[in-house]
BAFI-3210 file (N, C-alpha, C; in Angstrom, 3 decimals, decimal comma, padded with zeros to 6 digits):
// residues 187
n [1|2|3|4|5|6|7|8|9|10|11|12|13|14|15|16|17|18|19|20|21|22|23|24|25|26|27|28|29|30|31|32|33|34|35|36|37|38|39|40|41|42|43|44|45|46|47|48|49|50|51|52|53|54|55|56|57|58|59|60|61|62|63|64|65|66|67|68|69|70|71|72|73|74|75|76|77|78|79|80|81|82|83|84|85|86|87|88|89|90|91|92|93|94|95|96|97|98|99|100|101|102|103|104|105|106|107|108|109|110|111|112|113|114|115|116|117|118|119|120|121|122|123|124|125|126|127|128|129|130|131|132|133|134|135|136|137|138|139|140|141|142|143|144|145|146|147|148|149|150|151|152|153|154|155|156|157|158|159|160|161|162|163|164|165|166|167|168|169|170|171|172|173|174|175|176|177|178|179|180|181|182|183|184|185|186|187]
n.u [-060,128|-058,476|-058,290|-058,523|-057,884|-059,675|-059,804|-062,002|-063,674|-066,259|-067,642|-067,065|-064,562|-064,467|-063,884|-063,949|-063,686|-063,219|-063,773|-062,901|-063,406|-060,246|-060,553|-059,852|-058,238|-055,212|-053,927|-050,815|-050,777|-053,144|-052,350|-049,831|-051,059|-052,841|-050,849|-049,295|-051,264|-052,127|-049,771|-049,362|-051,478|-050,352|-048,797|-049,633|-050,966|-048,873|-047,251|-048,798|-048,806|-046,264|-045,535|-047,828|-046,684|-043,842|-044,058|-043,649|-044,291|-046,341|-048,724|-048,810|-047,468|-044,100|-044,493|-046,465|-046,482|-046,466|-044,938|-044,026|-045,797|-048,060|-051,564|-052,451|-055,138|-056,662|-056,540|-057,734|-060,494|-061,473|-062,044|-063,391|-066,192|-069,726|-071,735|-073,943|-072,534|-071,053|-071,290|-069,797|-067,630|-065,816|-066,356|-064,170|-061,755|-058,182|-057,868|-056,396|-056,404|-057,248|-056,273|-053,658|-055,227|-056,015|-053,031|-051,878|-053,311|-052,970|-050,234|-050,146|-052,057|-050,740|-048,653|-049,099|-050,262|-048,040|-046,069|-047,650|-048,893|-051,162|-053,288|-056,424|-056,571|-056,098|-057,878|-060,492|-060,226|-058,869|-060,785|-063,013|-061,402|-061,054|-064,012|-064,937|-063,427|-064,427|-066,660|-066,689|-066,752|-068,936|-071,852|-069,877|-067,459|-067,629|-069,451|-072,985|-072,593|-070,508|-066,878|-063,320|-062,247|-064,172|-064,256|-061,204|-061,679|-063,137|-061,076|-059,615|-060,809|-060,938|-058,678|-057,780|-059,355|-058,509|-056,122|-053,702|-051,602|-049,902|-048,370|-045,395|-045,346|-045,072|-047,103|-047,594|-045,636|-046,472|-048,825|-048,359|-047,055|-046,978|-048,623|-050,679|-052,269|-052,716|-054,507|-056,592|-057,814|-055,439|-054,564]
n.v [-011,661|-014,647|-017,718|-021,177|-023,751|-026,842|-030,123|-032,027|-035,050|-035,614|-037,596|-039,812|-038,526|-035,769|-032,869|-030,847|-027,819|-026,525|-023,524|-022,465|-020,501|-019,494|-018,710|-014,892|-015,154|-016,550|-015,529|-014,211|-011,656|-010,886|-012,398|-011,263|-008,839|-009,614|-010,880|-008,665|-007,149|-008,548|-008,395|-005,501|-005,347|-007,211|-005,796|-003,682|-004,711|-006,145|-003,729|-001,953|-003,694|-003,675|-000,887|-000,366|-001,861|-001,176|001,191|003,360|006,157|006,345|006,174|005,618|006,762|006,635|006,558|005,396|002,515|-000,323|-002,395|-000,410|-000,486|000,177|000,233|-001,476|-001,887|000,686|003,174|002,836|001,970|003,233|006,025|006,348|007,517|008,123|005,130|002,178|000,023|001,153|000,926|-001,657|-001,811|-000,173|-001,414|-003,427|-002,086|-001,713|-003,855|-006,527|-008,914|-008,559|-006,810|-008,746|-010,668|-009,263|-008,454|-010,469|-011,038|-009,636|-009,415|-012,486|-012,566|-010,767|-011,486|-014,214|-013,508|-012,002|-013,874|-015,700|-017,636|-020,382|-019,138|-018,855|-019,247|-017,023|-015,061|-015,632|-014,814|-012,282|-011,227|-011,530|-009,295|-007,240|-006,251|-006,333|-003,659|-001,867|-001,901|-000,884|002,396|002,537|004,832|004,786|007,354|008,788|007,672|005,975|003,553|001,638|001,098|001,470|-000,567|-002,575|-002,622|-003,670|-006,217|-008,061|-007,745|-009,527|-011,855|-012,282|-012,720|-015,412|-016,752|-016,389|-018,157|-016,449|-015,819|-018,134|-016,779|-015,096|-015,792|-018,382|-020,031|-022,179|-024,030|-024,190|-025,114|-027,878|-029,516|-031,907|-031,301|-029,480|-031,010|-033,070|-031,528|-029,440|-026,797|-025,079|-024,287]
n.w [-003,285|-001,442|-003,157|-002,455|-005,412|-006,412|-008,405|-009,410|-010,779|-012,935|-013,466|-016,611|-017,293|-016,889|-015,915|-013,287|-012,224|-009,358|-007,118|-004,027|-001,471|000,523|004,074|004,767|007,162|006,465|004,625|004,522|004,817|006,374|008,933|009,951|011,163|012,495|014,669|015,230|016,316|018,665|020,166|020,563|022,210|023,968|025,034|026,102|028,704|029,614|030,088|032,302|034,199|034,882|035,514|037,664|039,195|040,082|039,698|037,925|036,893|035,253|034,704|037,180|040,763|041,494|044,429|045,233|043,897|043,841|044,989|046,966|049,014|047,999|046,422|043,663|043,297|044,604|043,316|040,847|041,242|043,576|042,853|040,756|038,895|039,865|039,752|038,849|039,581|042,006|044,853|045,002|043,978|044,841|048,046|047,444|046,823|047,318|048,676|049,780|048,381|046,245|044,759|044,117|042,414|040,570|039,553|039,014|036,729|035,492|034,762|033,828|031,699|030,375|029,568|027,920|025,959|024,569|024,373|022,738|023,804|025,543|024,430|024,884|027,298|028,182|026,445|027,761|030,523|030,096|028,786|030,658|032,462|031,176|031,106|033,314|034,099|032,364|033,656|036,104|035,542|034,848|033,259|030,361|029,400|027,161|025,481|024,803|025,734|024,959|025,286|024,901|026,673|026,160|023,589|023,580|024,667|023,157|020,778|021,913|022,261|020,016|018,963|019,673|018,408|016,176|016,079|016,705|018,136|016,902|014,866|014,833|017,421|020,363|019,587|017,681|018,171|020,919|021,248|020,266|022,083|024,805|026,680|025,902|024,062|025,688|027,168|025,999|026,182|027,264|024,768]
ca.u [-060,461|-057,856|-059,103|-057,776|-058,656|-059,595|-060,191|-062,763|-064,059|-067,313|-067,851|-066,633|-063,075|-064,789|-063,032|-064,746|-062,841|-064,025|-063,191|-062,900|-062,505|-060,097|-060,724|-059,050|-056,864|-054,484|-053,566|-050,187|-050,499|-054,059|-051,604|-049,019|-051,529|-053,354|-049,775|-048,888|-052,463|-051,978|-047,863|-049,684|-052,439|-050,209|-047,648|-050,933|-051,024|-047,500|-046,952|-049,960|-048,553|-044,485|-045,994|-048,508|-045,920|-042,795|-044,217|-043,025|-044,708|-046,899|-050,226|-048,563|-046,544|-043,075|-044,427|-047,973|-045,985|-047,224|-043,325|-043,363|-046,645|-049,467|-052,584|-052,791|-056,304|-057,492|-056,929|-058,955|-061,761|-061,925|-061,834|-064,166|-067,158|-070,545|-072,589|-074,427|-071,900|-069,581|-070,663|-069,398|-066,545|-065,246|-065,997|-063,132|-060,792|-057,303|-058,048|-054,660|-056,926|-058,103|-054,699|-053,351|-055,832|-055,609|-051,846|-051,875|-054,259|-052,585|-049,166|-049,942|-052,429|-049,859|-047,365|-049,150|-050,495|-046,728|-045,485|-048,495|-049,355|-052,112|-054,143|-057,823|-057,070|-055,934|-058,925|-061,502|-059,661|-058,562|-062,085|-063,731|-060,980|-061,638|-065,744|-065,000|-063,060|-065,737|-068,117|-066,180|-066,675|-070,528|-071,454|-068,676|-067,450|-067,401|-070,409|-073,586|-072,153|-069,290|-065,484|-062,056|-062,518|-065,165|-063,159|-059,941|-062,349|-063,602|-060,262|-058,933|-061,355|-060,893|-056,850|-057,314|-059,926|-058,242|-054,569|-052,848|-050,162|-048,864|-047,465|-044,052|-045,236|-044,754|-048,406|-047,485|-045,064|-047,009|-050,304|-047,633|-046,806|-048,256|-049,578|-051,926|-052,510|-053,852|-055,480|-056,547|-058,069|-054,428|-053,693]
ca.v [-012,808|-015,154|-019,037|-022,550|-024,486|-027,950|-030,390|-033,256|-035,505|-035,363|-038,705|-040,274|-038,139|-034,461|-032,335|-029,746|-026,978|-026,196|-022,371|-022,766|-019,563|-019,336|-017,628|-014,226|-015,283|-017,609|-014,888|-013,786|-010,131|-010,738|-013,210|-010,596|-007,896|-010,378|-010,544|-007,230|-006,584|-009,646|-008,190|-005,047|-005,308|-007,651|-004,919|-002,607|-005,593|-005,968|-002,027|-002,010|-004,442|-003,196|000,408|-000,887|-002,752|-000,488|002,890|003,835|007,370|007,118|006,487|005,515|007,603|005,595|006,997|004,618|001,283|-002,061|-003,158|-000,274|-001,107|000,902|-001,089|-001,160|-001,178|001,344|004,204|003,434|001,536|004,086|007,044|005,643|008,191|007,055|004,331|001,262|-000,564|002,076|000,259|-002,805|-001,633|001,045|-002,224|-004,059|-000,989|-002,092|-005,364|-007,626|-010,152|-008,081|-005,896|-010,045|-011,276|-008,401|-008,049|-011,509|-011,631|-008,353|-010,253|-013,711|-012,127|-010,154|-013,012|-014,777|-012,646|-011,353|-015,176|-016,233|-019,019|-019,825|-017,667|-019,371|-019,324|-015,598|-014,854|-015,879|-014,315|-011,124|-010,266|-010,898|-008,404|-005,802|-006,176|-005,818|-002,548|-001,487|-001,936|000,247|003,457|002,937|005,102|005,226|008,990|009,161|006,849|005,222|002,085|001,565|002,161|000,861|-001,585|-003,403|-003,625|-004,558|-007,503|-008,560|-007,837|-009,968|-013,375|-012,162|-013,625|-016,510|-017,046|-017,009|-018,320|-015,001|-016,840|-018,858|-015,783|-014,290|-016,007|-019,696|-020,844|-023,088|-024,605|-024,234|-026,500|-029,489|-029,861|-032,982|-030,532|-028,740|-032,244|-033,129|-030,129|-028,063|-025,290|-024,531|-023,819]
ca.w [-002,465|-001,821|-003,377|-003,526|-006,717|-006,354|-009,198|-009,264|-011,744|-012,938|-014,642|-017,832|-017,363|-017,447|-014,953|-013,120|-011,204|-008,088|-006,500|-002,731|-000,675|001,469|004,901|004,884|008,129|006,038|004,188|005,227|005,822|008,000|009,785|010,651|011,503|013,501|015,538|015,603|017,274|019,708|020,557|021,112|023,360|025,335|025,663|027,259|029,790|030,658|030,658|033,008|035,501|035,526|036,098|038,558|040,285|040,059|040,020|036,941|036,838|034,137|035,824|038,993|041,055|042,513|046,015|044,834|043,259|044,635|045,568|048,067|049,627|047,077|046,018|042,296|042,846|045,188|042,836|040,006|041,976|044,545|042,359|040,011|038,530|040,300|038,529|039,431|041,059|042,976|046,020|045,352|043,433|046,576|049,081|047,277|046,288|048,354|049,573|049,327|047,797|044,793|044,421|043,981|041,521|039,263|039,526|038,599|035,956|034,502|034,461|032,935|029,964|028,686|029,392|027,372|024,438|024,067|023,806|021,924|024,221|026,612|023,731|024,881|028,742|028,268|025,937|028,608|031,714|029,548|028,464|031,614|033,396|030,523|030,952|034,997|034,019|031,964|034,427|037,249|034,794|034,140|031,567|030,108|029,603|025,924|024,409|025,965|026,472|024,560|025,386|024,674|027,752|025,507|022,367|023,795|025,071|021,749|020,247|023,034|021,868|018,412|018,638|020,380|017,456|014,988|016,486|016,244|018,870|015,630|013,969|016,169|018,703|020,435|019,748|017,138|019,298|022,241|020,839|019,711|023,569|025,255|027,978|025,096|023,292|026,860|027,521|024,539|026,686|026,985|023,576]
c.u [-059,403|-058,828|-057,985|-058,934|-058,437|-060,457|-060,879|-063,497|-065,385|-068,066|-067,554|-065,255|-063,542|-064,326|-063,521|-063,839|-063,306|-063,125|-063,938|-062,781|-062,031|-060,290|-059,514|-057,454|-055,980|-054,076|-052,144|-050,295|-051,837|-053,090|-050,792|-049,776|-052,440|-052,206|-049,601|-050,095|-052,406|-050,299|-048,464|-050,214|-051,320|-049,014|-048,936|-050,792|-049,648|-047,002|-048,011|-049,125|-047,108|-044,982|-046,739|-047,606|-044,332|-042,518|-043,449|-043,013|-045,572|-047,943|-050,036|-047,663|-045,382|-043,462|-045,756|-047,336|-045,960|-045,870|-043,135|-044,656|-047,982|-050,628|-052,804|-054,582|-057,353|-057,607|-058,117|-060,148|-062,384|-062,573|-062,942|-065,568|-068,598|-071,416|-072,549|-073,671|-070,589|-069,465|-070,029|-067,662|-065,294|-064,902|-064,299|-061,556|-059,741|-057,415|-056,720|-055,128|-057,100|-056,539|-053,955|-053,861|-055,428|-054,338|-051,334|-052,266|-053,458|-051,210|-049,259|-050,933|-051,366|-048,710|-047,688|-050,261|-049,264|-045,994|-046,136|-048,565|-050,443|-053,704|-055,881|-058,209|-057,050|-057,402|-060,029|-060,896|-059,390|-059,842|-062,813|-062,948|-061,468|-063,077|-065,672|-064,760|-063,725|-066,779|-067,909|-066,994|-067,837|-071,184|-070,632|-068,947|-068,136|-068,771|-071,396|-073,350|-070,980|-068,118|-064,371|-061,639|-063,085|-064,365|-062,042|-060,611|-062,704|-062,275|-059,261|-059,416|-061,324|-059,319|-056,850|-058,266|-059,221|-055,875|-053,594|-051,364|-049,150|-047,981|-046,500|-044,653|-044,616|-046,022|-048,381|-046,884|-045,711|-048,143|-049,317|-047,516|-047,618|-048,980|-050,623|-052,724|-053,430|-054,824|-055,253|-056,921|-056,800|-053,676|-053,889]
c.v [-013,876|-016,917|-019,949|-023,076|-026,088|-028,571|-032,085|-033,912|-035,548|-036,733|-038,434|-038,958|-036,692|-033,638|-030,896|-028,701|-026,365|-024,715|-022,477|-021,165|-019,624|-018,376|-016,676|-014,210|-015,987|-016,976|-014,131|-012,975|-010,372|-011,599|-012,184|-009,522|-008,407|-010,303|-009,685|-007,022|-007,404|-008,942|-006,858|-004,610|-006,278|-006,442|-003,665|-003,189|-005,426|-004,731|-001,917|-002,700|-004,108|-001,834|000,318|-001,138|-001,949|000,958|004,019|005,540|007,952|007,316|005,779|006,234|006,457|005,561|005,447|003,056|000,408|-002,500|-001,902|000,059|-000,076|-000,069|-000,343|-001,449|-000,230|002,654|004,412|003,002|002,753|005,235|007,183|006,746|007,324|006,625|003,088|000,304|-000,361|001,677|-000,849|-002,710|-000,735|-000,067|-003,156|-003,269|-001,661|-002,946|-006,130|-008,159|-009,696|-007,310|-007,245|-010,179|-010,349|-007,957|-009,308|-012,044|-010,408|-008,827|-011,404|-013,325|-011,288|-011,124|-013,639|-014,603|-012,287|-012,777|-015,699|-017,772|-019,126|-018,594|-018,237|-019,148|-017,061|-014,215|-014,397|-015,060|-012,290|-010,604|-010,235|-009,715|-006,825|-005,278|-006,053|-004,487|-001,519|-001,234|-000,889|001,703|003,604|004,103|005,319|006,877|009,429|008,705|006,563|004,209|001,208|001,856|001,175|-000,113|-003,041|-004,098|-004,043|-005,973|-008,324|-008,918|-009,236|-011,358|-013,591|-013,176|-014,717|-017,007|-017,818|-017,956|-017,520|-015,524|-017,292|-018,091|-014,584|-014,220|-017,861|-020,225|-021,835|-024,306|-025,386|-025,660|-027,710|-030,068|-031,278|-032,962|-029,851|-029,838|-032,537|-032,856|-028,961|-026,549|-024,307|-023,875|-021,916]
c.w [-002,710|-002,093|-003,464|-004,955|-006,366|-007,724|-009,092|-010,263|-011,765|-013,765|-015,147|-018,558|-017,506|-015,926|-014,683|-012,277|-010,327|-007,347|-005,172|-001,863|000,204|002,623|005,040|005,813|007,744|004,968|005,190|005,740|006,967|009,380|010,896|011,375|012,643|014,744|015,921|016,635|018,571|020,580|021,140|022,240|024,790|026,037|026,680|028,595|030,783|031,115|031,943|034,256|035,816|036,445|037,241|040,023|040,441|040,282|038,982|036,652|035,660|034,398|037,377|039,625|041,682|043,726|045,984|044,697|044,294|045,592|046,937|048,885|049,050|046,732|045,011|042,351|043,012|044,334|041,928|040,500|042,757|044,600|040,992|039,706|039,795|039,139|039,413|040,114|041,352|043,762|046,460|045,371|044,924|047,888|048,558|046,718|047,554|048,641|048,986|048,333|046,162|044,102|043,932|042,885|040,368|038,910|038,755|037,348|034,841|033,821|033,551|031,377|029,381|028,437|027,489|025,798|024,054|023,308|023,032|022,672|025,002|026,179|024,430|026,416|028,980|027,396|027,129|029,818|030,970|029,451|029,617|032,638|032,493|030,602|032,707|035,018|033,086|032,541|035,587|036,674|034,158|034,523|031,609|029,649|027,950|024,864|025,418|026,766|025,780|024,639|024,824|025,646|026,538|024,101|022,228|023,792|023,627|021,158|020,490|022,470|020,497|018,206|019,018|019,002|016,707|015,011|016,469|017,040|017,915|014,991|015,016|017,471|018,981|020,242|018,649|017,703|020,494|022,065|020,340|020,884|024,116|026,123|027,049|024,691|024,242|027,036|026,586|024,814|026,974|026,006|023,941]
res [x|x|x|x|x|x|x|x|x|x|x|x|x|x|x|x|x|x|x|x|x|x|x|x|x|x|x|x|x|x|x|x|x|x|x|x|x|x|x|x|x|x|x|x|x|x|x|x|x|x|x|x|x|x|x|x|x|x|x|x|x|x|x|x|x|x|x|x|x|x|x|x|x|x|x|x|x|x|x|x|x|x|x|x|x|x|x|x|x|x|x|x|x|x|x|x|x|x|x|x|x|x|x|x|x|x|x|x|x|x|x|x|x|x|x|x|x|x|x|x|x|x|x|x|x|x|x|x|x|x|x|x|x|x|x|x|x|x|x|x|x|x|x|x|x|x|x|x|x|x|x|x|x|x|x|x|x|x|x|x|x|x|x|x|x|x|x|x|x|x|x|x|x|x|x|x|x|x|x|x|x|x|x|x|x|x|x]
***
């Protein structure tokens, strides 16, 4: 357990030593492993949206890629197992509007999990896209109700938690700004 020691007097000069624990995250290595997991997941994101949008060929075909007129979302919406809401999910498969938002939303969270900035707006926006993509695929294949959707999501409010941004990223930086100072939901 890592501790500070603080020392306080106790009357008539008797000196008591006080053991404090510190929280594990202020420990360097949870620091870096906190990063590494934050540098990760945003690289899922940004791989997600080049491939999406370029047609890379790993789960998109080049013939499929958004730039030569594919909708990154009609495959997996469309294609989608059935479960309680296929019909909603199927009505919005392709729509400009939705192929936009999530192209959008897929772009600036990993933006800004990779830079470590924006960790609180990307938190909240990140987990509700992973708990939407969770929800396409009800039951999931593997568990009753648990998948790798769910704990990216967690993982996802877990960094903004604990500032994972600060470590090889700009979120130290980023929160000094007099646009965060402003507006802290930005940090």
């Amino acid at each position: 357990m890592t501790v500070s020691e603080h020392k306080t007097r106790a009357g008539r000069g008797t000196l008591i030593r006080v053991v404090v624990p510190r929280p594990l995250t202020e420990s360097p290595a949870a620091r870096y492993v906190w990063a590494v997991a934050r540098l990760a997941l945003g690289w899922v994101f940004v791989w997600a949206f080049l491939d999406k949008t370029f047609g890379l060929g790993h789960e998109t075909p080049s013939a499929k890629a958004w730039v030569d007129g594919g909708s990154p979302t009609e495959g997996f919406l469309k294609h989608s197992p059935e479960g309680p809401l296929t019909g909603f999910y199927h009505g919005i498969a392709g729509a400009a509007w939705a192929d936009w938002l999530f192209m959008i939303g897929l772009a600036g969270i990993g933006a800004a999990l990779v830079l470590g900035v924006g960790m609180r707006i990307a938190a909240a926006g990140g987990a509700a896209l992973l708990v939407m993509m969770w929800s396409v695929v009800l039951p999931p294949e593997n568990n009753v109700f648990m998948d790798d959707h769910l704990i990216d999501a967690l993982l996802i409010v877990g960094l903004a938690l604990v500032s994972a941004g600060d470590t090889l990223g700009l979120g130290r930086w980023w929160g000094e700004t007099r646009l965060v100072k402003r507006f802290p939901v930005l940090k």
